[in-house]
C-alpha positions as CSV (number, residue, x, y, z in Angstrom):
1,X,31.3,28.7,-7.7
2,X,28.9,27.6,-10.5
3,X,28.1,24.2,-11.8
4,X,30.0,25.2,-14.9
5,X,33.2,26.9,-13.0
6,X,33.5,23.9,-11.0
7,X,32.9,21.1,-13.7
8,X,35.2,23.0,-15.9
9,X,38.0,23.2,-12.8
10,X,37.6,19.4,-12.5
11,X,37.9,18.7,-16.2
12,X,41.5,21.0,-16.4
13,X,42.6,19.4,-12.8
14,X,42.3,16.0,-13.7
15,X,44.6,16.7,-16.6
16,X,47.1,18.5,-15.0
17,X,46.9,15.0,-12.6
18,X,47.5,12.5,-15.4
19,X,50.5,15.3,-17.1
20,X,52.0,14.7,-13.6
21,X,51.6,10.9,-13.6
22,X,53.3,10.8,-17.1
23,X,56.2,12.8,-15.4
24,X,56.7,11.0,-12.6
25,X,57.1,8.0,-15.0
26,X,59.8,9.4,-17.1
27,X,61.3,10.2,-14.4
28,X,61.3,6.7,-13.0
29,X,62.8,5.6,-16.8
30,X,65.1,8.3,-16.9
31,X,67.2,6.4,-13.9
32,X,67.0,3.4,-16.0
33,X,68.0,4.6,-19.6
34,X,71.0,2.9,-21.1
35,X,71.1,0.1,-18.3
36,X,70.1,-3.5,-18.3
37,X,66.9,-2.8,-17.1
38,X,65.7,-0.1,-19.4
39,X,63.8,-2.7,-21.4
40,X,62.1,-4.0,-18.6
41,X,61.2,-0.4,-16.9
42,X,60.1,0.5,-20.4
43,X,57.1,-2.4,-20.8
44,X,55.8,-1.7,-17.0
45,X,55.4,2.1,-18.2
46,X,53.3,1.1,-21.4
47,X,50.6,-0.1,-19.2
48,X,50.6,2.9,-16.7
49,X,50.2,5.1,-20.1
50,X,47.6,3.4,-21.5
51,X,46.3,3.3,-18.1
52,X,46.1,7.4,-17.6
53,X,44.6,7.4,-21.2
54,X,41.5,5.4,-20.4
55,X,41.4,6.9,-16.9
56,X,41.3,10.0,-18.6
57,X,38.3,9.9,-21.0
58,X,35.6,8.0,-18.3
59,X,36.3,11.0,-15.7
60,X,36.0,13.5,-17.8
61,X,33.1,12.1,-19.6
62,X,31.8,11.3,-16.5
63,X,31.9,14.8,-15.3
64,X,30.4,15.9,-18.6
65,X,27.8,14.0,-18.2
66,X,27.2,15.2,-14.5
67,X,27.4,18.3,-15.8
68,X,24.2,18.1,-18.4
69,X,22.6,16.6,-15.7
70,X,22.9,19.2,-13.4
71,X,22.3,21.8,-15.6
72,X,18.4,21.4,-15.1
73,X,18.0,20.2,-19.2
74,X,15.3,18.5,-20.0
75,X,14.9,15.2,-22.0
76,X,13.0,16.7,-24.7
77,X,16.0,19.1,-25.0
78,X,18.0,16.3,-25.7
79,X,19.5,15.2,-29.3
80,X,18.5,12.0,-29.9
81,X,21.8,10.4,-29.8
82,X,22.0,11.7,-25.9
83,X,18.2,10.6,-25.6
84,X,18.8,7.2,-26.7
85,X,22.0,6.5,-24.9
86,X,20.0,7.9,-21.4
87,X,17.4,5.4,-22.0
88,X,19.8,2.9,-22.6
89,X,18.5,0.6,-19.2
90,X,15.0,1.5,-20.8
91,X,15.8,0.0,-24.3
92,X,18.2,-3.3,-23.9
93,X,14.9,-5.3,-22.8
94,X,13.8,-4.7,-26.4
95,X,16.6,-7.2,-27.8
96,X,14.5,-9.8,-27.3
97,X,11.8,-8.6,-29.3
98,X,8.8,-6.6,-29.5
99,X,5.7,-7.7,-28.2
100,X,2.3,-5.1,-27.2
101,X,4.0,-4.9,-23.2
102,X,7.3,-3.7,-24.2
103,X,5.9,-1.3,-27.3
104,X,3.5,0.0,-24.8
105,X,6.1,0.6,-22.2
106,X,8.5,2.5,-24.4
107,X,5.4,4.5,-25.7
108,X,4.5,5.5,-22.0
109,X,8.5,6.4,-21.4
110,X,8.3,8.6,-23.8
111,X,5.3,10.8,-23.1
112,X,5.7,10.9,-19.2
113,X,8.9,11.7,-19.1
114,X,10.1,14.1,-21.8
115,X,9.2,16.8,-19.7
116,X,11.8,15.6,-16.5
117,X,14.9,16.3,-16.0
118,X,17.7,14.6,-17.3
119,X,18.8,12.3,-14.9
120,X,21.4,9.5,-16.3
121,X,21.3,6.2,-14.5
122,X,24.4,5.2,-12.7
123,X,25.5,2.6,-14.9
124,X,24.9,5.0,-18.4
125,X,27.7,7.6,-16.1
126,X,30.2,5.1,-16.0
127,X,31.9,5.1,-19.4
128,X,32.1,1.6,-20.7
129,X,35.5,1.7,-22.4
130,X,36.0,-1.8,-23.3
131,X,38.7,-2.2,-21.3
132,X,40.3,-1.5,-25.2
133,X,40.3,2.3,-25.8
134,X,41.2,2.7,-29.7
135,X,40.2,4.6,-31.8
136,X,37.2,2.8,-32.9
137,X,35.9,2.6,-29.4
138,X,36.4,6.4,-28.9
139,X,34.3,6.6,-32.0
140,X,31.2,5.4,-30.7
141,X,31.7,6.6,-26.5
142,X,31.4,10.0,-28.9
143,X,28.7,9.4,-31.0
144,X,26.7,8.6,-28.0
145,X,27.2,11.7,-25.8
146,X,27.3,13.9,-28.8
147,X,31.2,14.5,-29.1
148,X,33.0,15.6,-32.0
149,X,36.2,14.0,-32.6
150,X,37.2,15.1,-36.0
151,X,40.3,17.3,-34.2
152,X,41.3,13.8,-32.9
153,X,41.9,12.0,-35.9
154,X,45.4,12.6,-36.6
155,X,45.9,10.1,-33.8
156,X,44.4,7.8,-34.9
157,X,47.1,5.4,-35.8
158,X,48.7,6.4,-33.2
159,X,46.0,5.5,-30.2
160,X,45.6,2.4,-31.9
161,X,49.8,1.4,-31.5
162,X,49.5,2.5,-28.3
163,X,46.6,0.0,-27.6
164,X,47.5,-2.9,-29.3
165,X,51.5,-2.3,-28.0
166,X,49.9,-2.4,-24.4
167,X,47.7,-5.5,-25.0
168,X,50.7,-7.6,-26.4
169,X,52.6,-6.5,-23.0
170,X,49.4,-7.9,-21.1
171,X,49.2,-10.9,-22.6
172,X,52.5,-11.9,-22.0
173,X,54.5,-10.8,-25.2
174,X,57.7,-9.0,-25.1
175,X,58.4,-6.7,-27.9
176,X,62.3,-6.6,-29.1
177,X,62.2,-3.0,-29.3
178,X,61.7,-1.3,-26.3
179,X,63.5,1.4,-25.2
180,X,63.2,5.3,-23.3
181,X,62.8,6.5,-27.0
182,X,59.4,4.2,-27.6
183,X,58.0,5.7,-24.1
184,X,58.8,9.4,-25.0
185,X,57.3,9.2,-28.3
186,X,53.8,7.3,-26.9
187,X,53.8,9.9,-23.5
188,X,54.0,12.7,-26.0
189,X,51.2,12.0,-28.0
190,X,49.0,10.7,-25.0
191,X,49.4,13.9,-23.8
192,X,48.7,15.6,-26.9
193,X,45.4,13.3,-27.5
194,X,44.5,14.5,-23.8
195,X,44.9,18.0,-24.4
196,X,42.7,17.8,-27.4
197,X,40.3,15.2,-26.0
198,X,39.8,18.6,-23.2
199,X,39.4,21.2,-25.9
200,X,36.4,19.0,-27.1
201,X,34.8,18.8,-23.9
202,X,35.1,22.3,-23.0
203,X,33.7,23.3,-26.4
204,X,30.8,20.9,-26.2
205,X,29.9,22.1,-22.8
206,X,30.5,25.8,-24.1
207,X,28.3,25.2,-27.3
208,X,25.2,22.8,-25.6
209,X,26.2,20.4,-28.8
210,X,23.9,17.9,-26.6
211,X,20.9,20.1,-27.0
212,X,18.6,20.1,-30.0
């Protein structure tokens, strides 16, 4: 199997994993719908969704990243919004200022090693999410690997509910409204999000968007 066969298997079998979490979850409700215990079954499953979405976008990320990296590119070939975000350990010195040792180190980064392959630091693989997935947040995870998100934008309101619903839930608040209908309606659009968070991955692998 190639690199891209198996990345791409990986990518469509961790979404058929979190579709099957979601299930198993409704199903779990579904015993509980119309009895005194709904409400309470209902803000335990918030959490778990949320929890699949954020899941979700690191690992495939992740693996999107693993797969640029093992795809022999080099970092010259990189757009510069990839370039900067793998030389993110390189760069966060410089917030404290420029003085001749760090402008001469950058300088020597950049000659020596445009010419290597790309080889992302362990820490720049693991998605920082913010432990707060909206929308905005998504936004610049994107910008940084060189993701389009346009097709997710009719979500948009709807990430962010999901978000903020599970962070009052987290911090101890307890929304009068909560039933198997407010589950159903979030599951289906987290699933929806996920399938087009995929086709956006797939098609940036397919189309080298991170190459120049």
């Amino acid at each position: 199997m190639s690199i891209f066969e198996s990345i791409i298997e990986e990518i469509t079998d961790n979404l058929d994993k979190r579709r099957l979490e979601i299930t198993n979850l409704r199903r779990v409700l579904l015993n509980y719908t119309g009895k005194p215990l709904e409400v309470t079954i209902v803000r335990m499953t918030i959490p778990l969704l949320y929890a699949n979405w954020e899941g979700y976008v690191k690992e495939v990320c992740q693996l999107y990243l693993e797969y640029i990296e093992r795809s022999g590119i080099l970092n010259r070939e990189l757009k510069a919004d990839l370039l900067g975000y793998l030389w993110t350990s390189f760069l966060k010195p410089l917030t404290g200022g420029l003085n001749f040792e760090r402008r001469r180190a950058i300088a020597n980064l950049a000659l020596n090693c445009m010419d290597n392959c790309v080889e992302f630091a362990p820490g720049e693989k693991n998605i920082n999410t913010k432990s707060n997935l909206n929308f905005d947040n998504l936004v610049e995870i994107s910008r940084n690997l060189c993701l389009d998100i346009c097709p997710l934008e009719p979500w948009r309101h709807r990430l962010n509910a999901l978000v903020s619903l599970r962070n009052n839930i987290a911090h101890g608040s307890f929304p009068s409204s909560m039933n198997y209908e407010v589950f159903e309606e979030h599951a289906n659009s987290l699933i929806d999000m996920m399938e087009c968070f995929e086709y956006i991955i797939l098609q940036a692998i397919n189309s080298y968007c991170f190459r120049i």
